[in-house]
C-alpha positions as CSV (number, residue, x, y, z in Angstrom):
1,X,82.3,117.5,103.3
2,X,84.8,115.3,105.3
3,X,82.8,111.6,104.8
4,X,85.7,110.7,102.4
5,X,88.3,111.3,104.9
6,X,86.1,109.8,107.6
7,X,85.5,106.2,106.0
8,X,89.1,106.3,105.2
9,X,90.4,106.5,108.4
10,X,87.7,103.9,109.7
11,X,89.2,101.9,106.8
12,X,92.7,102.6,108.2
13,X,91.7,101.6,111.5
14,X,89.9,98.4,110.6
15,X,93.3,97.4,108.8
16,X,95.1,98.1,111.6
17,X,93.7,95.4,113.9
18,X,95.8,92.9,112.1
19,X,98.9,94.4,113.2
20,X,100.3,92.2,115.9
21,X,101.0,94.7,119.4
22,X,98.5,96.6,118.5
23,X,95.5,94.7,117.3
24,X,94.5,92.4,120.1
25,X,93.1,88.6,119.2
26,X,89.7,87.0,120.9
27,X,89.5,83.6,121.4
28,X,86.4,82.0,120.6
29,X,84.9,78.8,121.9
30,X,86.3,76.3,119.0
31,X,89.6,77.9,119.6
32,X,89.9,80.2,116.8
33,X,91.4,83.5,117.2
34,X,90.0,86.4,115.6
35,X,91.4,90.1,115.2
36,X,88.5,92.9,116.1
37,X,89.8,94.8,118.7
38,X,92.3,97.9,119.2
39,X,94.1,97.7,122.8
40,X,94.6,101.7,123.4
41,X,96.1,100.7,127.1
42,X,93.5,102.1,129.3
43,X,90.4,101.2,126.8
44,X,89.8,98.5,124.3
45,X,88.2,100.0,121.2
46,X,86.5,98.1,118.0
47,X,86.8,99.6,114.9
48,X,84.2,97.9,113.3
49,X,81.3,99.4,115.4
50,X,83.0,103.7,113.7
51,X,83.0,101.7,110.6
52,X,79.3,101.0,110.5
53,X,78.4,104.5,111.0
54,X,81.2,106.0,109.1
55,X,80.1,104.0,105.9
56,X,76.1,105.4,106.7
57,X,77.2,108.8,106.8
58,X,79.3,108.1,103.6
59,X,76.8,107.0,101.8
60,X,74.1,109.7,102.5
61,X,76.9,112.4,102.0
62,X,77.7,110.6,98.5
63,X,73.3,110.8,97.7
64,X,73.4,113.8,98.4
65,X,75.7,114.8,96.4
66,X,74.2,112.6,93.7
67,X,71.0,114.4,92.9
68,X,73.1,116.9,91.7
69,X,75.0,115.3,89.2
70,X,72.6,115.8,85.7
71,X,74.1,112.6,84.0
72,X,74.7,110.1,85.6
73,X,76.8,106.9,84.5
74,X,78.4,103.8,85.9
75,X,81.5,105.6,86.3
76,X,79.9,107.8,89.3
77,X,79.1,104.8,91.4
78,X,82.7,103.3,90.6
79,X,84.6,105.0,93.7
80,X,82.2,104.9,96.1
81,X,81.3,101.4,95.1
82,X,85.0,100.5,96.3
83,X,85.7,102.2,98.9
84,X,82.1,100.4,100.6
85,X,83.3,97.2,99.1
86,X,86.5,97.6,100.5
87,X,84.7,98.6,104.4
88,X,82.8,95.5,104.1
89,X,85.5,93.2,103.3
């Protein structure tokens, strides 16, 4: 019932990394910096690991949901197509 708004906030969250004083940058070895972590003050948090299982309960919540549907169409996978493509990304 709430997977839509759950994926959307661990959307919201991985977009938020990139926000400079909030988002926090890892240097690697070759010197480049990379944006994966959320500095929270007293714990460092990674929004990628929610968004992982986030987009697996998403998904079955959408199959679900899809047995019941008697016609199905390209215009059914459209959204959650997306908003997946958009996680990944």
């Amino acid at each position: 019932e709430y997977a839509t708004q759950i994926i959307l906030f661990s959307l919201f969250l991985l977009i938020i990394v990139f926000i400079p004083g909030i988002g926090k940058s890892v240097e690697t070895y070759y010197g480049r910096n990379f944006h994966r972590w959320i500095n929270l003050g007293f714990m460092q948090f990674q929004p990628s690991e929610l968004a992982k299982i986030c987009t697996v309960m998403y998904l079955s919540n959408f199959l679900i949901k899809l047995k019941s549907i008697p016609h199905k169409d390209y215009k059914v996978y459209l959204y959650p197509g997306c908003l997946i493509g958009s996680v990944l990304v």
